[in-house]
Legacy VTK file of the C-alpha trace (Angstrom):
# vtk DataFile Version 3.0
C-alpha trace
ASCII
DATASET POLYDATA
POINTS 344 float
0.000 0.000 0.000
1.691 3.151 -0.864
0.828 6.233 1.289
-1.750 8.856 0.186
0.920 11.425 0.730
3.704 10.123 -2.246
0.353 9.308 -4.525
0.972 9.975 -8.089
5.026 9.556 -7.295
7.103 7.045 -9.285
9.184 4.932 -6.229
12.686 5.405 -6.853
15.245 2.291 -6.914
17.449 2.338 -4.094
20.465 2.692 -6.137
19.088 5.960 -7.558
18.679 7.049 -3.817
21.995 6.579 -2.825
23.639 8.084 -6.762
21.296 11.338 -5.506
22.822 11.289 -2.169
26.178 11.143 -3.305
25.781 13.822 -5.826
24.735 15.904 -2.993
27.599 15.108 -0.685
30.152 16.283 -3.385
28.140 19.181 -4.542
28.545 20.998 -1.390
32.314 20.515 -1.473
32.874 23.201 -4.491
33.089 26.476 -3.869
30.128 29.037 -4.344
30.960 30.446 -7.637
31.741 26.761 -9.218
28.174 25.824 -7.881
26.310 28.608 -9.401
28.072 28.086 -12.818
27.174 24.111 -12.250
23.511 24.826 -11.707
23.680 27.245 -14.286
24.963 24.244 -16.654
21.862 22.212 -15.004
18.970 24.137 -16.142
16.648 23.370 -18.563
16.595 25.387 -21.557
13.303 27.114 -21.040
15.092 28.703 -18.471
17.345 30.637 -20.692
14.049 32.680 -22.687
13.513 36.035 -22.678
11.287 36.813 -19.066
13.240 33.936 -17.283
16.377 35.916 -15.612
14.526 35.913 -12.366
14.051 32.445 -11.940
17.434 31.746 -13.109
19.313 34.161 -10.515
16.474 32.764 -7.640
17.917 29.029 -8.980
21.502 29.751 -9.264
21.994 32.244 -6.978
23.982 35.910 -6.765
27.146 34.690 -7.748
25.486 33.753 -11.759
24.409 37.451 -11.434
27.690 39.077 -10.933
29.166 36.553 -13.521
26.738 37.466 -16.501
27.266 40.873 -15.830
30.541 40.951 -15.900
30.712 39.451 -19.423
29.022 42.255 -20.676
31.716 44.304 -19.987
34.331 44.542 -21.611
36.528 46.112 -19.586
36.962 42.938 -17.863
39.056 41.152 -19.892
42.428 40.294 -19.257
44.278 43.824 -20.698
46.280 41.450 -22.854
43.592 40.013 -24.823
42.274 41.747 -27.767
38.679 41.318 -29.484
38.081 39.046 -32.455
38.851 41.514 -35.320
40.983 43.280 -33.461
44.350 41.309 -33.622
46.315 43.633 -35.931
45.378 46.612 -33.845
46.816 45.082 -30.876
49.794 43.840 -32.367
50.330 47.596 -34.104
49.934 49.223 -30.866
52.941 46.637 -28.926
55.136 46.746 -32.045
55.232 50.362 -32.016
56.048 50.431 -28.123
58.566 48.375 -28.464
60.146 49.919 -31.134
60.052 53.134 -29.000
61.744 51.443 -26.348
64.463 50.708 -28.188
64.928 54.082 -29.682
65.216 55.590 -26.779
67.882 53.462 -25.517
69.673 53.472 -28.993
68.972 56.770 -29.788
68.298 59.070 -26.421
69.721 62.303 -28.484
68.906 62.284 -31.766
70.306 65.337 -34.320
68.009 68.314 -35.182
67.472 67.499 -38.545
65.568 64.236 -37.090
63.719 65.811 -34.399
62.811 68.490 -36.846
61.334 66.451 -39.261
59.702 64.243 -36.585
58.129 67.729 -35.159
56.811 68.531 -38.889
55.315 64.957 -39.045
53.614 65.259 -35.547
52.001 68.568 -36.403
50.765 67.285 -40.227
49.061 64.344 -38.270
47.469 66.552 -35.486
46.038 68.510 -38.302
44.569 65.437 -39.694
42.755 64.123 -36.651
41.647 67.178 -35.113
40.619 69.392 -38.507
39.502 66.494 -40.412
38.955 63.707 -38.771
37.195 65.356 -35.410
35.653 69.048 -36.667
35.303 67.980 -40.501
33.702 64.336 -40.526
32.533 63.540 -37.598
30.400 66.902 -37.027
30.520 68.368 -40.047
31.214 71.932 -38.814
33.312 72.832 -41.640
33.571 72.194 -45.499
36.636 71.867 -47.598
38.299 71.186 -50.646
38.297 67.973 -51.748
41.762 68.061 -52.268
42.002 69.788 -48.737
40.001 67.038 -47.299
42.097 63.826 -49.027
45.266 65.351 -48.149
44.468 65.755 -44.577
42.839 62.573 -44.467
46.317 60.884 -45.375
47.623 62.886 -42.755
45.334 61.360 -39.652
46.133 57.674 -41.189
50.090 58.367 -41.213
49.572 60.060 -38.035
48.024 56.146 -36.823
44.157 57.407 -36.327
43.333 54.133 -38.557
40.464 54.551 -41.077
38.176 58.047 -41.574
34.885 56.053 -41.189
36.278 54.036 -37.834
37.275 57.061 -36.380
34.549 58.913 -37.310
31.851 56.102 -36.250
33.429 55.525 -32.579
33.622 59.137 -32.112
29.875 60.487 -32.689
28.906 57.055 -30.881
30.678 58.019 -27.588
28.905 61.088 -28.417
25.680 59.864 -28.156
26.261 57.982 -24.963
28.470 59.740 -23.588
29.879 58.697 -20.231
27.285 55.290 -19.613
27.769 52.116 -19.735
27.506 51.979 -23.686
30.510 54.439 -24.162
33.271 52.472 -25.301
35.774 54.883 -24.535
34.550 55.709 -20.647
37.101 56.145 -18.159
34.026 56.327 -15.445
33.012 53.127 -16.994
36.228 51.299 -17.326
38.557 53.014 -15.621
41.666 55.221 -16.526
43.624 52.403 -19.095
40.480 51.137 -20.492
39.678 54.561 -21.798
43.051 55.730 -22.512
44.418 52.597 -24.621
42.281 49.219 -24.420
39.264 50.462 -25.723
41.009 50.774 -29.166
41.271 46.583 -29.298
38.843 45.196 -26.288
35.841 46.253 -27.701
34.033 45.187 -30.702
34.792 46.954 -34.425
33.318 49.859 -34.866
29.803 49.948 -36.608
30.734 52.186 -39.443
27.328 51.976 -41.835
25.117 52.519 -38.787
27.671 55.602 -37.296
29.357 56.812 -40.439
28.114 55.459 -43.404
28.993 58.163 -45.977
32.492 57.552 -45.345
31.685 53.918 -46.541
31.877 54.463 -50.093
32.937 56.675 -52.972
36.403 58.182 -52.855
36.968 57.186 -48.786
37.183 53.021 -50.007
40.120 53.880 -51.268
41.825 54.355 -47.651
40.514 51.285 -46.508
42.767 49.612 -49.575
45.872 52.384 -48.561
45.489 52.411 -44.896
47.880 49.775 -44.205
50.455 50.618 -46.781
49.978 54.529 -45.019
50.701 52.911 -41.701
54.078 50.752 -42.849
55.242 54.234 -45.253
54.835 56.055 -41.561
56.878 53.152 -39.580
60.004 53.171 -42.069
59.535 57.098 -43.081
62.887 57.328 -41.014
65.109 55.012 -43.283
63.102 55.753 -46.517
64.494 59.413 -46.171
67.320 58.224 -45.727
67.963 59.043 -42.259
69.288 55.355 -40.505
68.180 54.021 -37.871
67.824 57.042 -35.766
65.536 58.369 -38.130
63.748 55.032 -38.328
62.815 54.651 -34.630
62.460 58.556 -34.070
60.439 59.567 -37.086
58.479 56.234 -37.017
57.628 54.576 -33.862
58.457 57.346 -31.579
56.609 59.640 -33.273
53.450 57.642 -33.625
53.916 56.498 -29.959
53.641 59.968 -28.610
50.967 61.064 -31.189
48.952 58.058 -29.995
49.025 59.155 -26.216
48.082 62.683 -27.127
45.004 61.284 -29.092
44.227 59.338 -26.488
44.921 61.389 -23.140
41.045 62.847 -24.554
39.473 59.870 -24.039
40.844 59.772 -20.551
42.601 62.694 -18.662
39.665 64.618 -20.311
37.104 62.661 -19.309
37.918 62.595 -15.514
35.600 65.169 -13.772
34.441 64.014 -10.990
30.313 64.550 -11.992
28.726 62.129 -9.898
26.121 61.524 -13.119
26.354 62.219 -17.170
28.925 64.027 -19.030
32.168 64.066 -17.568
34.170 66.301 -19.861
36.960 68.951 -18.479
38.818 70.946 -19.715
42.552 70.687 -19.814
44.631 73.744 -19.997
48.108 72.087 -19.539
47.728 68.905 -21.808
47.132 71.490 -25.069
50.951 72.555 -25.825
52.308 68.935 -25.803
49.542 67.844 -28.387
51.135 70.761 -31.043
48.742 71.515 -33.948
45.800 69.090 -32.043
46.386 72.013 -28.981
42.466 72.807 -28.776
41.203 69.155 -27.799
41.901 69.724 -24.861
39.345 72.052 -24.153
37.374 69.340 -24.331
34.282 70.286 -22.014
33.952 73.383 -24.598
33.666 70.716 -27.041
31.033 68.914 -25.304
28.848 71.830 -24.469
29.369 72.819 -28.037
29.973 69.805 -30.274
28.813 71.964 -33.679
31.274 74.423 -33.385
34.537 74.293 -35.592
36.150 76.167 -32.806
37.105 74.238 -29.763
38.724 77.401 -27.385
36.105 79.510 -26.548
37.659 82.619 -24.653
40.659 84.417 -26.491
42.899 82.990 -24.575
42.283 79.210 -25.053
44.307 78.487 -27.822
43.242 76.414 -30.488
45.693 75.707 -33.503
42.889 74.131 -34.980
40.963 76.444 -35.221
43.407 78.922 -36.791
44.324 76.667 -39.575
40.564 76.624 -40.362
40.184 80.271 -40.104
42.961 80.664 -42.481
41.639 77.885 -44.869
38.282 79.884 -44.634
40.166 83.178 -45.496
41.806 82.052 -48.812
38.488 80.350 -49.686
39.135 76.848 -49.264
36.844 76.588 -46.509
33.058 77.534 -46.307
30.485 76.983 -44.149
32.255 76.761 -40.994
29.975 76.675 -38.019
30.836 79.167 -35.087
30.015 78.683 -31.081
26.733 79.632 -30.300
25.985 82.334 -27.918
25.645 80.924 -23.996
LINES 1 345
344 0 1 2 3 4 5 6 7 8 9 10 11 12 13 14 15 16 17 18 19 20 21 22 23 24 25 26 27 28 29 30 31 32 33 34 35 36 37 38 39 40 41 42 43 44 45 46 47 48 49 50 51 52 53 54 55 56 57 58 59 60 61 62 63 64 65 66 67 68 69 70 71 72 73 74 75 76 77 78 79 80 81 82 83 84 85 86 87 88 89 90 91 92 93 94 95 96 97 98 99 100 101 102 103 104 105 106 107 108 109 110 111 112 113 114 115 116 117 118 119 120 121 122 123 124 125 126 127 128 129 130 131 132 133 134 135 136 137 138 139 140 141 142 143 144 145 146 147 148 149 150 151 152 153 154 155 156 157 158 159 160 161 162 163 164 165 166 167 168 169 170 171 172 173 174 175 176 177 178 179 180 181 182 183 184 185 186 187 188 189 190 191 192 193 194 195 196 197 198 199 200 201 202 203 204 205 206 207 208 209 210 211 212 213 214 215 216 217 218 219 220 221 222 223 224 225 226 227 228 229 230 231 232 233 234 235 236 237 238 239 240 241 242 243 244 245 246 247 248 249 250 251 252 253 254 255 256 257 258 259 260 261 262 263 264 265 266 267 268 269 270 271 272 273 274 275 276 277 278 279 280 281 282 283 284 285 286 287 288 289 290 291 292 293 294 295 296 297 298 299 300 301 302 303 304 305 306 307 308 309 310 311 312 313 314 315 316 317 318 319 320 321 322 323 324 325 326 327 328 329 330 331 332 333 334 335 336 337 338 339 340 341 342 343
């Protein structure tokens, strides 16, 4: 007779009994995280549709929580580990270190002529990014010559900003989000290195025909064909000139090495006010002289509070070399339409 209480209830073997009680026994052994992953493993796969999270993290416990959201963000990856996609930008980025490293210790004084030319360099790329790249394409506050706009836009590639519509796409995307968890170039998200270097090859390529898809086709394909032979021209620039190998590690990786960091110190020494919410742009008044021809992006909480304006220094004493050079272009007539600040 079986009890009216275990009615409807299939009796169990005893071998099954003592199988479950085992099971049990070592279960509790592992630690909490391994359990929560193993219960995870466990569940059926209704449990995994849309409207089911609850039950899942009542099931599994915190510890599943904490781990599924911290593989949505990227910032937790190991710093050495780059993206799928992003392999050659990682390797560019340690090559060009490296290279630097051993300049400096080959090379610690190098002759005017080389640090002359290197200058030059430096200040055609800064053009690049901040005229064209930043002011030109990604918020169209100016327009140019085509010529004007090619030849800069070789500039910002030898200068190693990669391709017009990358840039251009990641840039009016952090704009849009700027400073939450969707801003791929956050320091208040991330942290200081994420948004100052591993952004660039921990997250995901950039979205270019949802972001910038004008710069998809037409004349701007043909830098996605020249970009890398830009990038290995701007490497060996030194010894092509003729120059050794003092001009090779000075005018190439050294050069692109500190351009990089001066890009980059916007994504992250400008972005650490300490708002408790939103945007957290500053301004920068020391960080403008070492960037040279980009000296402007650092007023970078101008920019924010006034992303269509062509000029990025706002009181007559911010200076703002790009700005100049577009004033100038503008005066000879190969600029028009250049938007100006609005009143506030």
């Amino acid at each position: 007779m079986i009890p009216a209480e275990f009615a409807g209830h299939k009796v169990r073997p005893l071998h099954t009994f003592l199988a479950y009680s085992l099971f049990v026994s070592l279960f509790a052994q592992f630690p909490d995280t391994l359990r929560g992953k193993m219960v995870l493993l466990c569940l059926p796969r209704t449990l995994s549709k849309p409207g089911t999270i609850n039950s899942t993290t009542l099931i599994a416990g915190d510890d599943m929580e904490l781990s599924a959201t911290q593989q949505a963000r990227p910032w937790d990856r190991p710093f050495w580990k780059p993206v799928h996609g992003k392999e050659g930008v990682f390797t560019y980025l340690v090559l060009i270190h490296v290279l630097a490293v051993i300049g400096l210790i080959l090379f610690p004084l190098p002759s005017l002529k080389v640090v002359g030319l290197t200058v030059l360099f430096v200040a055609f790329g800064g053009l690049g990014t901040t005229v064209c790249y930043h002011r030109l394409l990604a918020h169209k506050t100016l327009k140019t010559n085509r010529f004007i706009e090619q030849f800069l836009i070789f500039w910002a590639i030898f200068n190693g900003s990669g391709h017009p519509a990358s840039w251009v796409a990641y840039h009016r995307l952090h704009h849009s989000v700027t400073d939450t968890p969707e801003d791929i170039s956050s320091p208040k998200q991330g942290g200081f290195w994420w948004a100052h270097l591993r952004w660039l090859y921990q997250t995901q390529p950039a979205d270019k025909q949802r972001w910038a898809p004008e710069l998809t086709g037409g004349i701007y394909k043909i830098w996605g064909w020249a970009e890398t032979p830009v990038i290995l021209l701007s490497i060996f620039i030194g010894l092509i000139l003729g120059f050794g190998w003092m001009g090779f590690f000075w005018m190439g990786a050294l050069r692109l090495v500190y351009s990089l960091h001066m890009q980059c110190f916007v994504n992250s020494l400008t972005h650490l006010d300490p708002a408790p919410e939103g945007d957290s742009s500053k301004n920068v008044w020391w960080l403008g002289p070492f960037q040279l021809t980009a000296w402007g992006e650092n007023w970078h909480r101008n920019h924010h509070s006034h992303a269509g304006s062509a000029r990025l220094g706002l009181r007559w004493y911010q200076t703002d070399i790009g700005w100049y050079f577009i004033w100038m272009l503008e005066a000879v007539g190969l600029a028009h339409s250049v938007k100006r600040p609005r009143a506030s």
